[in-house]
C-alpha positions as CSV (number, residue, x, y, z in Angstrom):
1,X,66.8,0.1,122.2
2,X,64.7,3.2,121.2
3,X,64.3,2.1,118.0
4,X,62.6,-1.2,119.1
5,X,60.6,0.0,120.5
6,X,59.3,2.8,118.6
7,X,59.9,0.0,115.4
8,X,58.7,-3.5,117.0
9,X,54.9,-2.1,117.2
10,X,52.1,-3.7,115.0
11,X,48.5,-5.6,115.5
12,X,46.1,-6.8,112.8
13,X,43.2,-5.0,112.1
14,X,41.4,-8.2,111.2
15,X,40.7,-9.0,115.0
16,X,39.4,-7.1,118.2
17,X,42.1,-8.5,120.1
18,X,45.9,-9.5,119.7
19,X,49.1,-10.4,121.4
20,X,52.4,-11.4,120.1
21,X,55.5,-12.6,121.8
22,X,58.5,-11.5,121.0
23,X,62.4,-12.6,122.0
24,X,65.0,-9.6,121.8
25,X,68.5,-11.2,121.1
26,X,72.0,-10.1,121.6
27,X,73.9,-9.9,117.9
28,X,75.2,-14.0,119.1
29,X,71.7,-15.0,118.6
30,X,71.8,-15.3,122.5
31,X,68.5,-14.2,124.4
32,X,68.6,-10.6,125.6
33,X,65.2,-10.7,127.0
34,X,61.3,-10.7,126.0
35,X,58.8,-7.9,124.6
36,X,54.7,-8.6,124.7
37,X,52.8,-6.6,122.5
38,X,49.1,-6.3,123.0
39,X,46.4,-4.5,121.2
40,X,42.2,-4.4,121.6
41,X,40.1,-3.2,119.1
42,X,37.2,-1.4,120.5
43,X,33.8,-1.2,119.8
44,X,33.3,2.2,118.5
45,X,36.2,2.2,116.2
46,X,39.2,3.0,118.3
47,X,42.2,1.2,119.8
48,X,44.5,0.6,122.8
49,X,48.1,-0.7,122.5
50,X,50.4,-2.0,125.3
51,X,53.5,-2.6,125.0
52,X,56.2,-4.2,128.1
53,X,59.5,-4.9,127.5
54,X,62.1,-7.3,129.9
55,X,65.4,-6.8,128.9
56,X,67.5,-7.2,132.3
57,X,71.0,-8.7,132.6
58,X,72.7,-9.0,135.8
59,X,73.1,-5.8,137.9
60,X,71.3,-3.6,135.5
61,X,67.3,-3.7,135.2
62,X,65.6,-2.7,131.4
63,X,62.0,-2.7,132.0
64,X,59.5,-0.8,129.8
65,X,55.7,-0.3,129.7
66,X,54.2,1.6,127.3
67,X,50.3,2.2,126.5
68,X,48.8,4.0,123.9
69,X,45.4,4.8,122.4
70,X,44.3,5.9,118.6
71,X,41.0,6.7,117.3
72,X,39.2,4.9,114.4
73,X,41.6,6.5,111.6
74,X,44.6,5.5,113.8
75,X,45.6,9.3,114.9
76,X,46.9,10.0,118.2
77,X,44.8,10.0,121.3
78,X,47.3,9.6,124.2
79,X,51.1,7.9,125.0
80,X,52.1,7.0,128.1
81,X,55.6,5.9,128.8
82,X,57.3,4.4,132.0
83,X,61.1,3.1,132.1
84,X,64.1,2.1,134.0
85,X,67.2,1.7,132.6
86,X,69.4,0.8,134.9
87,X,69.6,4.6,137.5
88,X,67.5,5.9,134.5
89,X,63.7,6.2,135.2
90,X,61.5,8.1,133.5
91,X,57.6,8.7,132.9
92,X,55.5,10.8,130.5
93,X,52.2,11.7,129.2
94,X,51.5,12.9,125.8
95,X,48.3,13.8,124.7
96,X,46.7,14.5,121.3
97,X,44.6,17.2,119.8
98,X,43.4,16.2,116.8
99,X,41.9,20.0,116.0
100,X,44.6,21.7,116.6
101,X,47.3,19.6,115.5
102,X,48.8,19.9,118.4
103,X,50.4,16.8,120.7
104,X,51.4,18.1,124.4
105,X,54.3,16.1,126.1
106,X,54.2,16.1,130.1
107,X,57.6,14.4,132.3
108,X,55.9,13.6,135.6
109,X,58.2,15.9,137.7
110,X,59.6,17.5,134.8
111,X,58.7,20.0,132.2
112,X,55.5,20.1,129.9
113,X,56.2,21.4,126.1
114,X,53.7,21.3,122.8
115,X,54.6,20.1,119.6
116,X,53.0,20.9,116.2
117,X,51.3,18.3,113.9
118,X,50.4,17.3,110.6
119,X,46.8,16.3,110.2
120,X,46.2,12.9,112.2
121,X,49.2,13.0,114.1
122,X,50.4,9.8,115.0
123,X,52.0,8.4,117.6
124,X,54.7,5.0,117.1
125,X,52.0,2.4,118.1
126,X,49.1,4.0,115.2
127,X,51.8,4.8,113.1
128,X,52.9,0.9,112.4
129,X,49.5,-0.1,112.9
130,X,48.3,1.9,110.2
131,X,51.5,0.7,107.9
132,X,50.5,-2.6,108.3
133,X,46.9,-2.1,107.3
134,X,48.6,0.0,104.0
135,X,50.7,-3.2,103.0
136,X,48.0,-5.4,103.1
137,X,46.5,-3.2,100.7
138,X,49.5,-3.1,98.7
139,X,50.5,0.2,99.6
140,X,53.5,1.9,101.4
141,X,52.4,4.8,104.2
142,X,54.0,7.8,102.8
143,X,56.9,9.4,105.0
144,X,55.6,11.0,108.0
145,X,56.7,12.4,111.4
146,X,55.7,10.2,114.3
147,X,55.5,10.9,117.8
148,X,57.4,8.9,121.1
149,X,58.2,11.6,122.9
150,X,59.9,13.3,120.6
151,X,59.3,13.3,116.9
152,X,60.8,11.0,114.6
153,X,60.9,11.5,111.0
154,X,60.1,8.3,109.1
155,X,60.6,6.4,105.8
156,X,59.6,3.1,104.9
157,X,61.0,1.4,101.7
158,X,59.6,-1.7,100.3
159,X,62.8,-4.1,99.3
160,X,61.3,-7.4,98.0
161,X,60.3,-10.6,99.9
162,X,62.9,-12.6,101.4
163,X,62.9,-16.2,103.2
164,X,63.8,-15.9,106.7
165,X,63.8,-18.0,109.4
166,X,61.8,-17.6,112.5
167,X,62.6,-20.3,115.5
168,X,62.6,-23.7,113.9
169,X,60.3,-22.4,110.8
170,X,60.9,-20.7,107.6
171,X,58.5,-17.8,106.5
172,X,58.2,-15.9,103.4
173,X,58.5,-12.3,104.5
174,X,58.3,-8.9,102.9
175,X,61.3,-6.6,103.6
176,X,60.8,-3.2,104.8
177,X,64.0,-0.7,105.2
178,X,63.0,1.9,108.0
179,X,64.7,5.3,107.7
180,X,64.0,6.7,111.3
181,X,65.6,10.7,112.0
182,X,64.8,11.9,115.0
183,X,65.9,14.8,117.4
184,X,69.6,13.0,118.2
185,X,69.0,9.7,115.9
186,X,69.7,8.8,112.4
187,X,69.1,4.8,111.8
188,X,68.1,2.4,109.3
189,X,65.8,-0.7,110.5
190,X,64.8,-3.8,108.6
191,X,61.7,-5.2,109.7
192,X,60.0,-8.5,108.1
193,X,56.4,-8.6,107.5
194,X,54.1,-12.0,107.0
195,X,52.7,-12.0,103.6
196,X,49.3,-12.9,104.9
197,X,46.5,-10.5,105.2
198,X,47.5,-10.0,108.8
199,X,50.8,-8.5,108.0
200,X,52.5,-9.7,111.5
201,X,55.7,-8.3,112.4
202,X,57.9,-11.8,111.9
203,X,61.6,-9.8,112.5
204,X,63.2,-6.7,113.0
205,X,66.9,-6.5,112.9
206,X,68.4,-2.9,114.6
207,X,71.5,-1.6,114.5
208,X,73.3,-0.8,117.2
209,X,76.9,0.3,118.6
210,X,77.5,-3.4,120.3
211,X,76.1,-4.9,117.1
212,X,72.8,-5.8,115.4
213,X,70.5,-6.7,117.6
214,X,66.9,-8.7,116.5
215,X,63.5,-9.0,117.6
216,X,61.9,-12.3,116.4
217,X,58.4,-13.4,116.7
218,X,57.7,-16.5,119.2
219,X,55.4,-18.6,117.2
C-alpha cells in the first residue's frame, strides 16, 4: 500500500483549491476502500496537501492521514504521517531545510535521524505535483530521490496514451511507468494521467503480492 500512497498524489496547479475522490479496489475490481486527496494553493506561492486513506476490512483497521506542505518551487517544507495498520501505528515529522539540503525525520516516541538532499528536496506530495505541472508542459521530471520517510529513488517513463476506462466513462489517458527503489522496495507503477491541461491522476494500477491492486478516480 506504500506505493499508493507515495504514487496516488497529484493537484492542478491551475486552481487554488482541489479534491479528488478516489476508490482503491482489490485485483476483482471489488472495493477495498476510499482515498481523498486535497490540496490549497496559497496566496504567497506555496502549498498544503492532505491526504486520508480508508482501507478497513473486517477485524483489521487501514486508516491513513497524511499532510504535507511545499513552497512556491514545490520543494519540501514539512511531512507529517499518521497510520494504523491493523496493531501497527505509527506517527512522524519530517521537516525540510532547504539551505542545507538537509530533511530531518522525527518518530513521535522514536528516534530522530537527518538525511542529505539534492537541491529542492522533495517530498512524495511536491514531487507528483511538480510532475504533473512538467507533463502539461510536455516534459518528463527527470529521475530524482523523493522523500516519505525514507527516500525513494524515482523514474518516470512516458509510454504513449491509452484508452481506459474510468466508472462508466472512457478517457484518453497518458501512460506513465513509475520505477520506485527505495530502502527495502523495488516496484514498477503505472499511473494514467488526463490529457487536459490539468493533468488529473485518472488510474494507478500497483503491484502487489495478493495481486494488482488499482486506484481509480470517482468522477
Amino acid at each position: 500500500m506504500k506505493c499508493f500512497f507515495l504514487l496516488a498524489v497529484a493537484f492542478s496547479a491551475s486552481v487554488s483549491a482541489e479534491s479528488l475522490h478516489y476508490t482503491i479496489n482489490w485485483p476483482s475490481g471489488l472495493s477495498l476502500g476510499e482515498a481523498m486527496l486535497d490540496t490549497a494553493h496559497a496566496k504567497d506561492g506555496g502549498w498544503d496537501f492532505s491526504l486520508d486513506i480508508d482501507a478497513s476490512i473486517p477485524g483489521f483497521v487501514v486508516r491513513d492521514h497524511y499532510h504535507a506542505q511545499a513552497n512556491s518551487d514545490l520543494c519540501g517544507v514539512v511531512l507529517d504521517k499518521k497510520f494504523v495498520h491493523g496493531s501497527h501505528k505509527n506517527e512522524e515529522h519530517i521537516t525540510f531545510d532547504q539551505s542545507s539540503h538537509t530533511a530531518t525525520r522525527q518518530t513521535v516516541g522514536g528516534g530522530k535521524s537527518d538525511t542529505s538532499l539534492s537541491s529542492c528536496g522533495r517530498e512524495a506530495f511536491g514531487f507528483l505535483q511538480f510532475a504533473r505541472n512538467e507533463l502539461a508542459n510536455g516534459r518528463l521530471v527527470p529521475q530524482q530521490p523523493v522523500v516519505f520517510g525514507a527516500v525513494y529513488n524515482v523514474r518516470l517513463e512516458f509510454t504513449g496514451t491509452q484508452t481506459i476506462r474510468v466508472g462508466e466513462q472512457k478517457a484518453e489517458a497518458d501512460r506513465i511507468v513509475a520505477t520506485i527503489k527505495g530502502p527495502s522496495s523495488d516496484i514498477t507503477v503505472e499511473l494514467f494521467f488526463s490529457r487536459d491541461s490539468a493533468r488529473v491522476p485518472l488510474l494507478a494500477k500497483i503491484p502487489l503480492s495478493l495481486g494488482t491492486f488499482s486506484v481509480e478516480l470517482i468522477r
